[in-house]
N, C-alpha and C positions, 0 to 999 in steps of 0.2 A: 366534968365538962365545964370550961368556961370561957366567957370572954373575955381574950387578951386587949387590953388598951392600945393603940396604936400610937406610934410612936411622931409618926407625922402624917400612910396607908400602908374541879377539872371538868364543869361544863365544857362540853367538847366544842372544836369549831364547825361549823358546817361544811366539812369537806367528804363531798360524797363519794362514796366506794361505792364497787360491787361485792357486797355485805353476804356472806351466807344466811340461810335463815337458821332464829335462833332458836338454838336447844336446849333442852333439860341443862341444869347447870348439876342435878343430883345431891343430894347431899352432901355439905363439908364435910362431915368426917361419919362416913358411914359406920353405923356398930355392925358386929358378926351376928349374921344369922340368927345363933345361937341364945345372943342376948339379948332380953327384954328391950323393950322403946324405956328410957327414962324418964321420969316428970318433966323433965326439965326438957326433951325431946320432942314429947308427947305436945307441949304446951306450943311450943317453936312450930312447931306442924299443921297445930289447927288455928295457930295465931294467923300462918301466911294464909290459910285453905279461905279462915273468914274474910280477911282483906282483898280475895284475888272473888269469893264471890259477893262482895259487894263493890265491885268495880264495873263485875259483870253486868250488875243488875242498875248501875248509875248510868248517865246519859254525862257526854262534857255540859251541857245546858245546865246538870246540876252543881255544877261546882262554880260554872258563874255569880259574881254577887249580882244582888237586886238591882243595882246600878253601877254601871261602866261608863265608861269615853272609852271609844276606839278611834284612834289615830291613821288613816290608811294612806301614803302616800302614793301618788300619779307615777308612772315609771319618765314623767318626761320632767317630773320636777330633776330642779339643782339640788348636785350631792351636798355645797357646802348650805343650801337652804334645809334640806332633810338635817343636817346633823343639829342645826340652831333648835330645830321644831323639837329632835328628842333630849339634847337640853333644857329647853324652857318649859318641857311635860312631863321631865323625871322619868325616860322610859329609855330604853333601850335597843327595842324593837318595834317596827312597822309592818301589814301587810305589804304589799305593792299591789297596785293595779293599773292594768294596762289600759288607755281608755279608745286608746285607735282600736281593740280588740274586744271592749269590754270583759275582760277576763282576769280572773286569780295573775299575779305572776312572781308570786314569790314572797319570802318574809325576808324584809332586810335587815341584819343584825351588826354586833360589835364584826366581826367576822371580815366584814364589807369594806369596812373604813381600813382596817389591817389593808386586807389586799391593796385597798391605793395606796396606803402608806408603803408596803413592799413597791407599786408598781413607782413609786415619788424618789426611793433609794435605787431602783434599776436606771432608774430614765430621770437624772435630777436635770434635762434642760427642759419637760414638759411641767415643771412647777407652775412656769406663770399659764398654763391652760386648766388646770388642777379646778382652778374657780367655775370654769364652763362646764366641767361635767358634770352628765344629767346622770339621775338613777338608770335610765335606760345604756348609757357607756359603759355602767358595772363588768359586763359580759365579754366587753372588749379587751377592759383593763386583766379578768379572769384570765383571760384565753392569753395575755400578752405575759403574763409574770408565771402559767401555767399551770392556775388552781380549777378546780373544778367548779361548775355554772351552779349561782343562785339554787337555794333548793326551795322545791314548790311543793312537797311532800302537803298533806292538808287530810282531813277528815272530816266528816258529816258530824253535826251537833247532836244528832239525836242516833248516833251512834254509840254502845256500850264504850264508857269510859276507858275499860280493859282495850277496846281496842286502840284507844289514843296513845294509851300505853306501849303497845307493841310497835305500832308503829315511831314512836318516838326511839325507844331500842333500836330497833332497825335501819332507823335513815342517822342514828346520831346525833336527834337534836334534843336541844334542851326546852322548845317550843312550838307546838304545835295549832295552825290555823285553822280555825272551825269555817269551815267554807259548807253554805246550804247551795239549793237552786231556790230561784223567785219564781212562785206558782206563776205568774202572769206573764212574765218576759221569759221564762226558762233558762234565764242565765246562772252564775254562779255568783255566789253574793258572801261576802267574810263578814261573819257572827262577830266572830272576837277570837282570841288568842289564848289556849290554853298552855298553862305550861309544868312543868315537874313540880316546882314548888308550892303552885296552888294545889295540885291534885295529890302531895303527900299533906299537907295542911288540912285537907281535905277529910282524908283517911284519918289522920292523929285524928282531928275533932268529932269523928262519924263513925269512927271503929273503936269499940271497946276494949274488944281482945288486941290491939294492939299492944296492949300491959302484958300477954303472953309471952313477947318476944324477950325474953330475958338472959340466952344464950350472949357473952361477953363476944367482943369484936376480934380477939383473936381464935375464936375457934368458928367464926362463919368465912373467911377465906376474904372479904368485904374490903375495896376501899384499892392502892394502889399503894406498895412500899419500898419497888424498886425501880432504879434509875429516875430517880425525880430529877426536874427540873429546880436548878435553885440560883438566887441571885444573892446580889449585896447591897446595900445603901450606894454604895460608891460605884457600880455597875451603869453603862450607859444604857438609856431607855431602846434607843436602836435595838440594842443587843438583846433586852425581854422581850422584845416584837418578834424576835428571828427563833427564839426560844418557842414562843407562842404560838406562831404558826407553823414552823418546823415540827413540831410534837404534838400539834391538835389539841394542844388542852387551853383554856381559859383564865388558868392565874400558876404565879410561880410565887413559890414562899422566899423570902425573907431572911436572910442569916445573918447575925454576927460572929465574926472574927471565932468563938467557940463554937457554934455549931447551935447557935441558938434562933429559935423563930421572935422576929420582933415584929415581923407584917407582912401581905401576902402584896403581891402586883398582880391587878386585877387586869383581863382585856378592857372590862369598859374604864378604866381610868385613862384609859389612851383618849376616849369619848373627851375630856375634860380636857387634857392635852392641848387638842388639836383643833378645839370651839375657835370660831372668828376666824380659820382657816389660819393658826398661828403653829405654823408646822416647826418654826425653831424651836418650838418647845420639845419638842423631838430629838435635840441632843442635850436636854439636859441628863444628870443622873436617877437615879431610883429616889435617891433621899427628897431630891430638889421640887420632882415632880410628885410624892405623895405629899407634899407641904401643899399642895394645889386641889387637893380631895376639899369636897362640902364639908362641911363644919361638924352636919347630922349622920355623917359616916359612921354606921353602928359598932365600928369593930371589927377583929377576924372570931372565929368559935375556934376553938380548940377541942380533943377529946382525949381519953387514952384508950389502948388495946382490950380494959379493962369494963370498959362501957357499954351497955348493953342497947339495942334498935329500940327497947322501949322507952330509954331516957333519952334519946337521941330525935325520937318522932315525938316527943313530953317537947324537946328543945324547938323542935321545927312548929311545933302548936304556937307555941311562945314567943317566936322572932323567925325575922325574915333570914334563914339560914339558907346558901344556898352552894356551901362544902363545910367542912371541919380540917382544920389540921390535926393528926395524928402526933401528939409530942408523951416524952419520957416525963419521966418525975422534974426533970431540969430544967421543961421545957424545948429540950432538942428536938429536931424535925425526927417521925418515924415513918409518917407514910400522908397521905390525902385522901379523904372520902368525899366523893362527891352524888349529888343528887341523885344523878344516873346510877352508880352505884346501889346506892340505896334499892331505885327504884327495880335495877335489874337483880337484884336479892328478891322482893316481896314478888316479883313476877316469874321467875325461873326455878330458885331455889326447890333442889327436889320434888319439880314439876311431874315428872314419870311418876312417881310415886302417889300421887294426890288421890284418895279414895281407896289404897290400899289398906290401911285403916284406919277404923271407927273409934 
C-alpha cells in the first residue's frame, strides 16, 4: 500500500432511492460443511463479531474530539456566500437550518454545488441569477434538473454508534448529522456531524482485534472493479461532472495514454473550481484544473488485491484516507475501494452467521 505523488490532483453522492433494507452480505467464499473453519477464517469472524460489538456498545458522542467548530448554515443564506465559508474553513460539509421553522433541514454537501453546476450547463441564460441564489432555492434547482431533494437523514447522539452505521448504509451517505432535542425548547438541535472516516479511525485506534482481519482483498469480494469510471489529463472538467453525477460516485481516476493511474478527480475539487463564483473554470481540462488543488493535498492511496483490512485500517489510523485505488504491479487501475465499502464489509459481512460459533 502506498501513496502515489500526484502529478498536478467512490463516496457516493446523496441521491436518494427507495433502498431495500440491508441484508446479510454472507460470507465471501463459504467453505463445505464438511470442512473445518480455518485460522485464518476463524480470526476474519471474530475480528468483525468484535468490531460490530463494540460499535454496539459506543455512542456517536464517543467518537467526537474533546473540541470541535461546527459550521451550520441558515437555509436563507447565499449559495455563493456558503461555498467562500467552506473554503475559508477547510470543510466540505454544513448542517442547514431553517430558521422560519426552527428545524434540522438537511446536510449540504459537494453534491449540491454539482447539481447547480448541472442546473448552469441546462439553463446557461440563468448564469447572471446564479449569485442570488439562496441555500433554500437548492430544492428548486433539484426538482428543475430532476435529482432527488437534500437528504435530511440524521440520528440521536447518544444513540449506539452501530446504528449511525446502518443508517449511513441505507440512505448512502458518507455523513451523518447528530441531531439531539433541547430539554427546555423541545426543538431539534445539531451536535455535530459524524462521518465514515472518523468512525473507521475510530475503530483502527479502539479495536485491537482489528489485526484479525487478515483475509487479502481478493477473497473478501470488497471494493468495485468493474465498469469504472475513468478520465484523462486532457478530458474536459464538464465531462467528470457528467461522469460524477451520472454514476453517483465522488471521484474518477486518472489514466495515462497506458492504462496507468497518475491521479484521482475528486467531487470536492469542483469546490476549488468554482470559489469567487468563477464558473469559467469549468471548461478548463483535468490536467489544468488539478494545477489549482492546495498545495497540502496529501496525495491518492493506492492498494493491491493482495492487501489485507488490517493494513488498510493500520493505513486509515495513520492518514486522512477516504478511498484507495486498486492498481497491478504497473500501477494500472484494477478496481476502487471506498469507505462505504469498507464500512459495509465490518457491518454485513456473514452477518447471519454471527454467534454460530465460539
Amino acid at each position: 500500500m502506498a501513496s502515489v505523488p500526484v502529478i498536478s490532483g467512490h463516496e457516493g453522492f446523496l441521491r436518494k432511492t427507495n433502498l431495500p433494507a440491508l441484508r446479510p452480505r454472507g460470507h465471501s467464499q463459504p467453505m463445505p460443511h464438511a470442512e473445518p473453519e480455518s485460522a485464518i477464517e476463524r480470526d476474519q469472524r471474530i475480528g468483525l463479531q468484535k468490531i460490530r460489538d463494540f460499535l454496539k456498545v459506543r455512542t456517536s458522542y464517543d467518537v467526537l474530539p474533546l473540541s470541535f467548530r461546527l459550521i451550520i448554515f441558515d437555509t436563507a443564506l447565499l449559495v455563493k456566500k456558503s461555498l467562500t465559508i467552506l473554503i475559508q474553513n477547510g470543510i466540505v460539509s454544513a448542517p442547514l437550518w431553517d430558521s422560519s421553522t426552527s428545524s434540522f433541514a438537511g446536510l449540504l454537501t459537494t453534491s449540491d454545488y454539482l447539481n447547480l453546476i448541472q442546473y448552469y450547463w441546462q439553463n446557461p441564460e440563468a448564469v447572471s441569477r446564479i449569485d442570488q441564489f439562496k441555500l433554500n432555492s437548492l430544492r428548486d434547482i433539484e426538482r428543475a434538473i430532476g435529482v432527488q431533494p437534500l437528504e435530511t437523514v440524521s440520528v440521536h447522539p447518544q444513540k449506539p454508534l452501530y446504528e449511525a452505521c446502518r443508517r449511513m448504509l441505507e440512505s448512502r451517505a458518507r455523513r451523518m448529522p447528530l441531531v439531539d432535542i433541547d430539554d427546555e425548547t423541545k426543538r431539534a438541535m445539531v451536535v455535530s456531524v459524524v462521518t465514515q472516516y472518523r468512525i473507521l479511525k475510530f475503530v483502527a485506534v479502539n479495536v485491537p482485534e482489528t489485526q484479525l482481519l487478515r483475509k487479502p482483498l481478493k477473497h473478501l469480494k470488497l471494493g468495485t472493479y468493474k465498469n469504472l469510471e475513468t478520465a484523462k489529463m486532457e478530458t474536459p472538467v464538464f465531462e467528470v461532472i457528467h461522469q460524477l453525477v451520472n454514476s453517483a460516485i465522488s471521484s474518477v481516476p486518472i489514466l495515462n495514454s497506458d492504462g496507468i493511474v497518475t491521479n484521482v478527480f475528486e467531487a470536492v475539487d469542483v469546490i476549488t473550481l468554482i470559489k469567487d463564483t468563477n464558473y469559467d473554470n469549468l471548461n478548463l481540462n483535468v490536467g489544468e484544473a488539478l494545477q489549482k488543488r492546495q498545495e497540502d493535498f496529501p496525495g491518492i492511496y493506492t492498494c493491491d488485491i493482495e492487501d489485507r483490512l488490517d493494513t488498510i485500517l493500520d493505513t486509515i489510523r495513520k492518514s486522512r484516507v477516504h478511498r484507495l485505488v486498486v492498481v497491478d504491479a504497473d500501477n494500472r487501475l484494477v478496481g476502487l475501494l471506498t469507505l462505504s465499502d469498507i464500512l459495509e464489509y465490518i457491518l454485513l459481512e456473514g452477518e447471519g452467521d454471527d454467534g454460530k460459533q465460539e
